[in-house]
Jmol script that loads the backbone (N, CA, C; Angstrom):
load data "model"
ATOM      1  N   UNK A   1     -82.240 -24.843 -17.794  1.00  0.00           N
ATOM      2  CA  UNK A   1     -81.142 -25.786 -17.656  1.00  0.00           C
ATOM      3  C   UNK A   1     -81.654 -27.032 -16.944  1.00  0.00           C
ATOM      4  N   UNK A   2     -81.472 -28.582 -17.497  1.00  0.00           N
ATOM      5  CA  UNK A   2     -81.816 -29.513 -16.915  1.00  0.00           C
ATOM      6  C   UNK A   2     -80.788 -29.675 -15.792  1.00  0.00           C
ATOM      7  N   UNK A   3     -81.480 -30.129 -14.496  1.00  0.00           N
ATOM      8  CA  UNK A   3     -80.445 -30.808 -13.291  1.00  0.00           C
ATOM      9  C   UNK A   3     -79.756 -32.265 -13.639  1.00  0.00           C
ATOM     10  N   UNK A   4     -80.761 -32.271 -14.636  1.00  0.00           N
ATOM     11  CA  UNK A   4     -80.157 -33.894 -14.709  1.00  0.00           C
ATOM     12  C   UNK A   4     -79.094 -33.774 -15.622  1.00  0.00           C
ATOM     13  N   UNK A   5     -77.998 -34.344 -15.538  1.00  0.00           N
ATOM     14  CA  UNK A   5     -77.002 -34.754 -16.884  1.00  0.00           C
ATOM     15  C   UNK A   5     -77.132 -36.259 -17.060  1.00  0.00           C
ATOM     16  N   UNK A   6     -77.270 -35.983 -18.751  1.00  0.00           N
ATOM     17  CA  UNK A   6     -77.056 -37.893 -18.703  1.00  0.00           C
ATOM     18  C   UNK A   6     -75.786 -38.358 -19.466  1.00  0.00           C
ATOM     19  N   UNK A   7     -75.073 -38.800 -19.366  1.00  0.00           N
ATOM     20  CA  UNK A   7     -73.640 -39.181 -20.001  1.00  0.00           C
ATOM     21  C   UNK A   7     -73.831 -39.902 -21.331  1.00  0.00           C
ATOM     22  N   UNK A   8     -73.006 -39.917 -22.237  1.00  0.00           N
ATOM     23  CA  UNK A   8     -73.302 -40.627 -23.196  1.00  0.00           C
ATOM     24  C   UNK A   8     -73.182 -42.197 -23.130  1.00  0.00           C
ATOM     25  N   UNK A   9     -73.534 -42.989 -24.100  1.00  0.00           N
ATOM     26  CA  UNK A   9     -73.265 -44.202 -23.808  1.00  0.00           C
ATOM     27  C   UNK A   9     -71.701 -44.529 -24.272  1.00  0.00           C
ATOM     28  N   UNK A  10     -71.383 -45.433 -22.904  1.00  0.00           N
ATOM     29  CA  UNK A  10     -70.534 -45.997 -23.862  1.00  0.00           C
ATOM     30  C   UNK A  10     -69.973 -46.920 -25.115  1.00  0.00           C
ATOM     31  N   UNK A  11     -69.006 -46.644 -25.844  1.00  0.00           N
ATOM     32  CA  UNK A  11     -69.300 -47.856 -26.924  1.00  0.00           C
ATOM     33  C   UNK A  11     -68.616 -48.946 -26.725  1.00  0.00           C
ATOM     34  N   UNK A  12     -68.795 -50.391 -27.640  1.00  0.00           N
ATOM     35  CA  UNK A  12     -68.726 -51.522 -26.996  1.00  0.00           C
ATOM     36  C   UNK A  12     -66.798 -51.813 -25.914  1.00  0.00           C
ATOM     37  N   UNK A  13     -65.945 -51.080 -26.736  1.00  0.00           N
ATOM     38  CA  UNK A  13     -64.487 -50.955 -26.018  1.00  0.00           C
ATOM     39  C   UNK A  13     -64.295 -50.240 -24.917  1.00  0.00           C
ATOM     40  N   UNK A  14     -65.302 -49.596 -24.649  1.00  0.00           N
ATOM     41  CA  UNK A  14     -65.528 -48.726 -23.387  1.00  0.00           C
ATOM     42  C   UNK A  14     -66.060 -49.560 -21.909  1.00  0.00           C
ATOM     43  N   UNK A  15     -67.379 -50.075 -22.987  1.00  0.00           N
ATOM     44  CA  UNK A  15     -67.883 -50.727 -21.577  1.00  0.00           C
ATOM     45  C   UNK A  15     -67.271 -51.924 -20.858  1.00  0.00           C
ATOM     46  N   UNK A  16     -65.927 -52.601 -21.726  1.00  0.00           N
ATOM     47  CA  UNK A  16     -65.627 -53.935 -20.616  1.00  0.00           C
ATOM     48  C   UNK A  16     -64.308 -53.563 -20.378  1.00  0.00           C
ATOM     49  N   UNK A  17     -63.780 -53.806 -18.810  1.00  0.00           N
ATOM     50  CA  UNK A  17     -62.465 -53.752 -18.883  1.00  0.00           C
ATOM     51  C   UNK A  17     -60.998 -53.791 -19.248  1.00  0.00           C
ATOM     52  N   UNK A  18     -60.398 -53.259 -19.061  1.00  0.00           N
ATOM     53  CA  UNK A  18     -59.200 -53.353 -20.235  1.00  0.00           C
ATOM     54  C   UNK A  18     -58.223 -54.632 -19.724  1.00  0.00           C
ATOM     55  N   UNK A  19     -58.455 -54.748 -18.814  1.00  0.00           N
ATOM     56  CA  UNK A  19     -57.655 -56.388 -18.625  1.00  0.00           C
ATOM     57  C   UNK A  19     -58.444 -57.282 -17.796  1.00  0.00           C
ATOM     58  N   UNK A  20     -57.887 -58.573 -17.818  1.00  0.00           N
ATOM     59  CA  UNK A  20     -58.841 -59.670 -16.778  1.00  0.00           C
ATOM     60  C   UNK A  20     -58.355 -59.365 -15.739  1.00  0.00           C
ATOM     61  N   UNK A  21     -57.888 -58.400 -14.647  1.00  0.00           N
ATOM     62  CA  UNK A  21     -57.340 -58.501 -13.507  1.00  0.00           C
ATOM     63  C   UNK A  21     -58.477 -57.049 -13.213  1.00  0.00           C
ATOM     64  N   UNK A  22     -58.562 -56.229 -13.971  1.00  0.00           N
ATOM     65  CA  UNK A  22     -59.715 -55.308 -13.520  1.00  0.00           C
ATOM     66  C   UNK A  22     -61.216 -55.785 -13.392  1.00  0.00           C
ATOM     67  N   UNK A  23     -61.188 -56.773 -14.266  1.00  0.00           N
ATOM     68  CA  UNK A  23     -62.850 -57.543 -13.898  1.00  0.00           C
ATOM     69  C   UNK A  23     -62.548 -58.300 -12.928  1.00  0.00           C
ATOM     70  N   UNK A  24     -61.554 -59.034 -12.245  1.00  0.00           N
ATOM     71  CA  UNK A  24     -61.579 -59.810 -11.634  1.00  0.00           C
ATOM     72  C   UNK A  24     -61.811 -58.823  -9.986  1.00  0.00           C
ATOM     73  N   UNK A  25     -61.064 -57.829  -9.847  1.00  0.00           N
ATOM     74  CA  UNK A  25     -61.110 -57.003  -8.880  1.00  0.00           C
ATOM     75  C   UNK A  25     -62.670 -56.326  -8.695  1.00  0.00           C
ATOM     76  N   UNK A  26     -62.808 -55.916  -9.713  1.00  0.00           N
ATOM     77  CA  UNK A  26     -64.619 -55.513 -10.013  1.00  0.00           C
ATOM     78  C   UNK A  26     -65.422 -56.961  -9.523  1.00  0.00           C
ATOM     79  N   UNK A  27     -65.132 -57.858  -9.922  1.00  0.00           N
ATOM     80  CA  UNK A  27     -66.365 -59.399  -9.528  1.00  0.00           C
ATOM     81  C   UNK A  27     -65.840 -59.780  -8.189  1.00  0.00           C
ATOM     82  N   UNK A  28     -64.824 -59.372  -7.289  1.00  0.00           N
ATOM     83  CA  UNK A  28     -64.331 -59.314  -5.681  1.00  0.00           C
ATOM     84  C   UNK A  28     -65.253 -58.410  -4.929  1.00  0.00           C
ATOM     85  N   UNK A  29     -65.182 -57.094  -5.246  1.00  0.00           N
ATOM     86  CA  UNK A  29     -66.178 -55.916  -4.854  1.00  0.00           C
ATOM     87  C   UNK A  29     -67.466 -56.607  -4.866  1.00  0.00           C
ATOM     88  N   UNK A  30     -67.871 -57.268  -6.012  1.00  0.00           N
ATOM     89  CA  UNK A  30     -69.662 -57.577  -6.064  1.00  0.00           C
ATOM     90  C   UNK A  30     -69.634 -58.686  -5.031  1.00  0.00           C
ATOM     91  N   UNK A  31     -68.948 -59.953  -5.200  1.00  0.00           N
ATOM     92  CA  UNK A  31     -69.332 -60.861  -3.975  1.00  0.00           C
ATOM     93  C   UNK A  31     -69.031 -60.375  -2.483  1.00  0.00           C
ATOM     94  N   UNK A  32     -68.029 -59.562  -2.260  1.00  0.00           N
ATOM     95  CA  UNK A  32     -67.361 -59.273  -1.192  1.00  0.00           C
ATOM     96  C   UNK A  32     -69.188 -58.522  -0.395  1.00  0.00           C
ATOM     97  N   UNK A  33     -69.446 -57.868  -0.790  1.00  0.00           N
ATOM     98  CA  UNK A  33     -70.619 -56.874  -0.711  1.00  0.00           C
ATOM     99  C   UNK A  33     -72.105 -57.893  -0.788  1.00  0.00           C
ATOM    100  N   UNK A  34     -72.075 -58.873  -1.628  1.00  0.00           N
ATOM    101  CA  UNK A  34     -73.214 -59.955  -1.491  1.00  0.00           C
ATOM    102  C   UNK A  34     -72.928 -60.618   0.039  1.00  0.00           C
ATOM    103  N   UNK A  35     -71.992 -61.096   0.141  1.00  0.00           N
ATOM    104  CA  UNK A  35     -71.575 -62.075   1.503  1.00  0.00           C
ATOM    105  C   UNK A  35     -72.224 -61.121   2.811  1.00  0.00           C
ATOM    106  N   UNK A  36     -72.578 -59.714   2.847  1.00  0.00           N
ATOM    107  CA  UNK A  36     -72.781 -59.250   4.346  1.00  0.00           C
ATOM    108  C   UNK A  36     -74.196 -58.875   3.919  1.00  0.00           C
ATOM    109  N   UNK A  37     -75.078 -59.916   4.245  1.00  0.00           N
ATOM    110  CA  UNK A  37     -76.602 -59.738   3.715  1.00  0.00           C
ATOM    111  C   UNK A  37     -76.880 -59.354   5.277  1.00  0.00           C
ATOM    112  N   UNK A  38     -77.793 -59.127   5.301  1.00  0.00           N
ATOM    113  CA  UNK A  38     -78.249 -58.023   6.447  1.00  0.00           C
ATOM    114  C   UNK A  38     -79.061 -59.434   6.885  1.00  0.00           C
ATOM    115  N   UNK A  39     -79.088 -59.390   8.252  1.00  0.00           N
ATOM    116  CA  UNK A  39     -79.961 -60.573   9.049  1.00  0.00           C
ATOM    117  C   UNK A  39     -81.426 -60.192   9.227  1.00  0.00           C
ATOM    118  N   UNK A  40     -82.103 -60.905   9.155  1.00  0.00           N
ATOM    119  CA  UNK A  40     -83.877 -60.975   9.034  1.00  0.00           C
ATOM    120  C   UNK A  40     -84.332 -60.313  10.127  1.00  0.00           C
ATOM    121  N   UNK A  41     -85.270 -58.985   9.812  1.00  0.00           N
ATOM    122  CA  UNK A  41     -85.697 -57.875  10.880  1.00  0.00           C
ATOM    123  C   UNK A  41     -87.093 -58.731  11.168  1.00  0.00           C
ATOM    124  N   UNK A  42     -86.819 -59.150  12.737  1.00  0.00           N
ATOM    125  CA  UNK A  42     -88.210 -59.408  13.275  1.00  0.00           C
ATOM    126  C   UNK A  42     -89.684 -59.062  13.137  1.00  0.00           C
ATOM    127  N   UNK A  43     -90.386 -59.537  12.993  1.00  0.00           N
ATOM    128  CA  UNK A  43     -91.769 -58.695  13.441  1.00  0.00           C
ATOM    129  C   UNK A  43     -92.641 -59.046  13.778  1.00  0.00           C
ATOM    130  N   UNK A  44     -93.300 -57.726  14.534  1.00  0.00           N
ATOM    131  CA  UNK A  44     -94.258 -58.189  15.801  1.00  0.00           C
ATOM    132  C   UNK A  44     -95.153 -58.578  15.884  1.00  0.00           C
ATOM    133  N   UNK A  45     -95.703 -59.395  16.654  1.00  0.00           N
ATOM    134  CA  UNK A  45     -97.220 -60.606  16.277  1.00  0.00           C
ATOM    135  C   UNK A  45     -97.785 -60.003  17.789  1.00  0.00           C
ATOM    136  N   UNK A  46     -98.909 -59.654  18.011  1.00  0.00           N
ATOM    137  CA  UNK A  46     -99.314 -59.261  18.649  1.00  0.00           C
ATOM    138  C   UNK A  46    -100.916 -60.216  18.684  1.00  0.00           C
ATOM    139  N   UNK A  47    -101.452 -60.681  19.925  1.00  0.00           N
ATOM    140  CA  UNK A  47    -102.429 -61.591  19.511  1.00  0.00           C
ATOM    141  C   UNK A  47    -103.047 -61.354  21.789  1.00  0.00           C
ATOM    142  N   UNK A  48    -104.227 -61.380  21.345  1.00  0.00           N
ATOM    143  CA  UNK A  48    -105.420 -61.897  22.656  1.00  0.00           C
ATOM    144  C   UNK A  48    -105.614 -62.867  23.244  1.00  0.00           C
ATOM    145  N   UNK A  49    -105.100 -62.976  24.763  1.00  0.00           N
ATOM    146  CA  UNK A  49    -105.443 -64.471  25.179  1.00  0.00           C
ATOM    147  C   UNK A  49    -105.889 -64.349  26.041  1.00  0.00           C
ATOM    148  N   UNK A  50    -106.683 -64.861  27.108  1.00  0.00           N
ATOM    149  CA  UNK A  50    -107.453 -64.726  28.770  1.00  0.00           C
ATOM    150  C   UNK A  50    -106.407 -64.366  29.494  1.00  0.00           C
ATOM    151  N   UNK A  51    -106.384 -63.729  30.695  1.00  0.00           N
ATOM    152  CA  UNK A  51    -105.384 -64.230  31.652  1.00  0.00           C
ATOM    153  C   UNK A  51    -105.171 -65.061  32.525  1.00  0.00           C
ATOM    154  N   UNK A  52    -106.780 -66.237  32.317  1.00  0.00           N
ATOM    155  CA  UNK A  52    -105.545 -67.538  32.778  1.00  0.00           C
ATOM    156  C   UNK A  52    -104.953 -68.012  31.969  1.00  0.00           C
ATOM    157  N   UNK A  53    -104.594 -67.913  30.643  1.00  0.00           N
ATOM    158  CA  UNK A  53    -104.239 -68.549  29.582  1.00  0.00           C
ATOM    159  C   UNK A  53    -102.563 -68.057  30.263  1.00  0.00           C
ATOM    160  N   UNK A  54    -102.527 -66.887  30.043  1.00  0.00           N
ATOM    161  CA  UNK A  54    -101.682 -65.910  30.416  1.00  0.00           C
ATOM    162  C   UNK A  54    -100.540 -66.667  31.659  1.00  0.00           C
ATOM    163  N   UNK A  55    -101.277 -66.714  32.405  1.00  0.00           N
ATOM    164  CA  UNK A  55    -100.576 -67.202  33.765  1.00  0.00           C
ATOM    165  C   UNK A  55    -100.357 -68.682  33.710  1.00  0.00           C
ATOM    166  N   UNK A  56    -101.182 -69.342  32.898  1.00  0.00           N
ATOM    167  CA  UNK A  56    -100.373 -71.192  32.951  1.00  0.00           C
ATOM    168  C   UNK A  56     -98.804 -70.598  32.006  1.00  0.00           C
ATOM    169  N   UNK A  57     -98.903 -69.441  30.811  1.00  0.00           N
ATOM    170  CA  UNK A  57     -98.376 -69.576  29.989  1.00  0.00           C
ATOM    171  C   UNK A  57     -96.793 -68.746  30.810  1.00  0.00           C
ATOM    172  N   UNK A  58     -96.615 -68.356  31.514  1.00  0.00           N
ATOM    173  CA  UNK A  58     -95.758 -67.621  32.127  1.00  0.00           C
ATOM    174  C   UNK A  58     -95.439 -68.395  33.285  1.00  0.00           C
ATOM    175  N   UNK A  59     -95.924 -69.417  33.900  1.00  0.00           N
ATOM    176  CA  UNK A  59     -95.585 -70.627  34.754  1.00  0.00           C
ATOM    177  C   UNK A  59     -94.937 -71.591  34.341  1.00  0.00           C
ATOM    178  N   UNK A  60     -95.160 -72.024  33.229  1.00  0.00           N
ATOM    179  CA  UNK A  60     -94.492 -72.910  32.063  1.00  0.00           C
ATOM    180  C   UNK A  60     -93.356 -72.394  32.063  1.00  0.00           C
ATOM    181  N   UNK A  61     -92.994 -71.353  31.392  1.00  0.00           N
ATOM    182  CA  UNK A  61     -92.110 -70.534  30.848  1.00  0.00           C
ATOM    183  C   UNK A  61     -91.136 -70.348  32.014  1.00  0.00           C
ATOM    184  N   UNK A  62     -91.491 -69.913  33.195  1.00  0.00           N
ATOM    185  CA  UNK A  62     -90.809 -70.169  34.549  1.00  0.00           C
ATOM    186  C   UNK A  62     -90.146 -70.969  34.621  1.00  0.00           C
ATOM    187  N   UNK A  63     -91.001 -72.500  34.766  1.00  0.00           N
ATOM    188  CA  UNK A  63     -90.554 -73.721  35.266  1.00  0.00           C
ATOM    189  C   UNK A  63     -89.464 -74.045  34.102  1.00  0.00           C
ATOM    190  N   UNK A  64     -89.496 -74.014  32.928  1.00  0.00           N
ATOM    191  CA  UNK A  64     -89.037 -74.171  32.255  1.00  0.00           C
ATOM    192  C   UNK A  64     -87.660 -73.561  31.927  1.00  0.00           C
ATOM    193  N   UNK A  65     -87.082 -72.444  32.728  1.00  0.00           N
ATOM    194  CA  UNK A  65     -86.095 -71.492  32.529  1.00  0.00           C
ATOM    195  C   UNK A  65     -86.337 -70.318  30.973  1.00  0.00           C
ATOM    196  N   UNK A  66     -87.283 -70.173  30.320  1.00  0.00           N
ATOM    197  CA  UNK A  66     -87.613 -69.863  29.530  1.00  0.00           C
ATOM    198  C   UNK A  66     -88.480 -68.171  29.122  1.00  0.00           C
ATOM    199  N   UNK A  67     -88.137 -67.618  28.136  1.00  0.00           N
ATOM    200  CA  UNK A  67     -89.437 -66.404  28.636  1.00  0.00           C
ATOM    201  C   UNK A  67     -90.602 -67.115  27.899  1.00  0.00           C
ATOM    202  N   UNK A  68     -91.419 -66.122  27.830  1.00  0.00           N
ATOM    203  CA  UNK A  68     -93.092 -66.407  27.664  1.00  0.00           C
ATOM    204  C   UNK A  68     -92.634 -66.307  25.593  1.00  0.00           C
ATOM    205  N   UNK A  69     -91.713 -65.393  25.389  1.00  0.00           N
ATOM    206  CA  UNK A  69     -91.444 -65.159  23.965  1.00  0.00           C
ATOM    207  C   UNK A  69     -90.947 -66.152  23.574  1.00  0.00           C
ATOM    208  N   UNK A  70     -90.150 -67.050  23.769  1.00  0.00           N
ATOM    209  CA  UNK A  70     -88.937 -68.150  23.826  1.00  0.00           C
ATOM    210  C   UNK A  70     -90.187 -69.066  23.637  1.00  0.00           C
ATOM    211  N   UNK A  71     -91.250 -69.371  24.649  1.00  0.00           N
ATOM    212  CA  UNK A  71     -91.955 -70.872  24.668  1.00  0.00           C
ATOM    213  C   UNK A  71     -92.729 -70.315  23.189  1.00  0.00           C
ATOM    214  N   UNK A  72     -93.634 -69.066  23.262  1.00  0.00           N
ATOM    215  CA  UNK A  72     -94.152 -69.029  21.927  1.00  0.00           C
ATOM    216  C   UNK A  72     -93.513 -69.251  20.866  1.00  0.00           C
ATOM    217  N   UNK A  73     -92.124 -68.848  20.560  1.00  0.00           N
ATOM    218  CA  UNK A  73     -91.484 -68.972  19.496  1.00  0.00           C
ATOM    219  C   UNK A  73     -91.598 -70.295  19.264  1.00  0.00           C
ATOM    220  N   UNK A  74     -90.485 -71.282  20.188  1.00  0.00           N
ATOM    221  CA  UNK A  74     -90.842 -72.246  19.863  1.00  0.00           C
ATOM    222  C   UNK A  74     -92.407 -73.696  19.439  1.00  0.00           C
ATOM    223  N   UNK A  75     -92.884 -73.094  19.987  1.00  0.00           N
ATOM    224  CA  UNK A  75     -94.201 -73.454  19.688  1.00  0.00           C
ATOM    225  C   UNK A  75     -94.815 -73.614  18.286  1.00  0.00           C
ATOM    226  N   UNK A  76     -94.415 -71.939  17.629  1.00  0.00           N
ATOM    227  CA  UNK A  76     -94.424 -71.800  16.687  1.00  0.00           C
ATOM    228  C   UNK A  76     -93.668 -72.664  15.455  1.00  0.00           C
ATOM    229  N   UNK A  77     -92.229 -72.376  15.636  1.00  0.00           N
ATOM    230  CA  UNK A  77     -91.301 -73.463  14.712  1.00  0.00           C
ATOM    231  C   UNK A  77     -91.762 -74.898  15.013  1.00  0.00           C
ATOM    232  N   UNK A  78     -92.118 -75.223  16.144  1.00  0.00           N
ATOM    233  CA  UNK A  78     -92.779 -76.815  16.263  1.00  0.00           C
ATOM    234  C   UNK A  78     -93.908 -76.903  15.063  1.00  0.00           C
ATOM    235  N   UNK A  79     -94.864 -75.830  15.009  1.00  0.00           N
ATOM    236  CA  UNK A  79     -96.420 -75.668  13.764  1.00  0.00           C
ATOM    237  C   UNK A  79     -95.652 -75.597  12.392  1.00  0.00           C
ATOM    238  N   UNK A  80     -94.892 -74.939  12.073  1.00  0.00           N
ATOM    239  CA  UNK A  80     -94.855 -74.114  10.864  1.00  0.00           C
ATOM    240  C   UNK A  80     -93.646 -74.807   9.877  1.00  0.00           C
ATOM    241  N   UNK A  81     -92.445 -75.525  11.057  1.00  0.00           N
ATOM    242  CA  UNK A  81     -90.972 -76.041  10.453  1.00  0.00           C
ATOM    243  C   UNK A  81     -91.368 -77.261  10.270  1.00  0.00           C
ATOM    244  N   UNK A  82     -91.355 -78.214   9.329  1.00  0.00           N
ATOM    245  CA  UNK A  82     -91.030 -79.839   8.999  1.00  0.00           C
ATOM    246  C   UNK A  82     -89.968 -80.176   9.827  1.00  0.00           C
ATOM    247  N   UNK A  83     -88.382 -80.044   9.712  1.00  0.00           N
ATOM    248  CA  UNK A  83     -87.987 -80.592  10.522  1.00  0.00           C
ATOM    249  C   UNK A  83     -88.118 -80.389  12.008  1.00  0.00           C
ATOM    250  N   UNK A  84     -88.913 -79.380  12.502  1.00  0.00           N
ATOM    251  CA  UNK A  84     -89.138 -79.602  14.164  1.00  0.00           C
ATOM    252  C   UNK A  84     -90.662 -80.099  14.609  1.00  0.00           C
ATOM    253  N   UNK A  85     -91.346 -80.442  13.633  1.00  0.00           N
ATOM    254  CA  UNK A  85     -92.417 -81.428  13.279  1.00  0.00           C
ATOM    255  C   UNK A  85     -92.170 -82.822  14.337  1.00  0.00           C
ATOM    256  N   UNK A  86     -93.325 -83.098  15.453  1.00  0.00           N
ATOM    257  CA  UNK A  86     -93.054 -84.405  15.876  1.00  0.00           C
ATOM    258  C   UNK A  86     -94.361 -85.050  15.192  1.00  0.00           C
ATOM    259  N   UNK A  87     -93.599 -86.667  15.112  1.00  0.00           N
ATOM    260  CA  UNK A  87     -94.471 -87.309  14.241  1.00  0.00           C
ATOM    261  C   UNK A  87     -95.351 -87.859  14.682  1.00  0.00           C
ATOM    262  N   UNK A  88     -96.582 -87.456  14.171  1.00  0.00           N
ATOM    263  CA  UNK A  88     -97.813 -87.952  14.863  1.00  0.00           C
ATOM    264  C   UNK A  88     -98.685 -89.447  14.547  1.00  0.00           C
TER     265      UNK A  88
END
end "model"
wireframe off; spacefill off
backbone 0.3
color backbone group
């Protein structure tokens, strides 16, 4: 005995709804469900620096009200983003 069952196909009066108010409810479900996209999972950059590098970089970050993650980040979007690009 197969586990699998496969259904037959349906034929062409089968497969579309029987009124425009059931597709319309069906195309609500699909956007409703597109709109809650899941937010962008971080990931971790892990990288070698001296520890005096270390300690100007956590003094900064101090003075600055800032963590050490916060100044790198930004640092980063300053390299990588056009609009946070200063013009040289």
């Amino acid at each position: 005995m197969n586990k699998f069952q496969l259904k037959p196909r349906l034929s062409a009066d089968e497969s579309t709804p029987g009124n425009p108010m059931d597709f319309m409810v069906g195309a609500a479900l699909v956007q409703s469900q597109a709109a809650k996209a899941r937010p962008e999972k971080p990931i971790r950059l892990n990288l070698d620096i001296t520890p005096s590098v270390h300690r100007l970089l956590k003094l900064y970050a101090l003075e600055n009200g800032m963590s050490v993650s916060e100044v790198v980040r930004t640092l980063i979007d300053q390299l990588v983003r056009p609009e946070h690009r200063q013009q040289r």
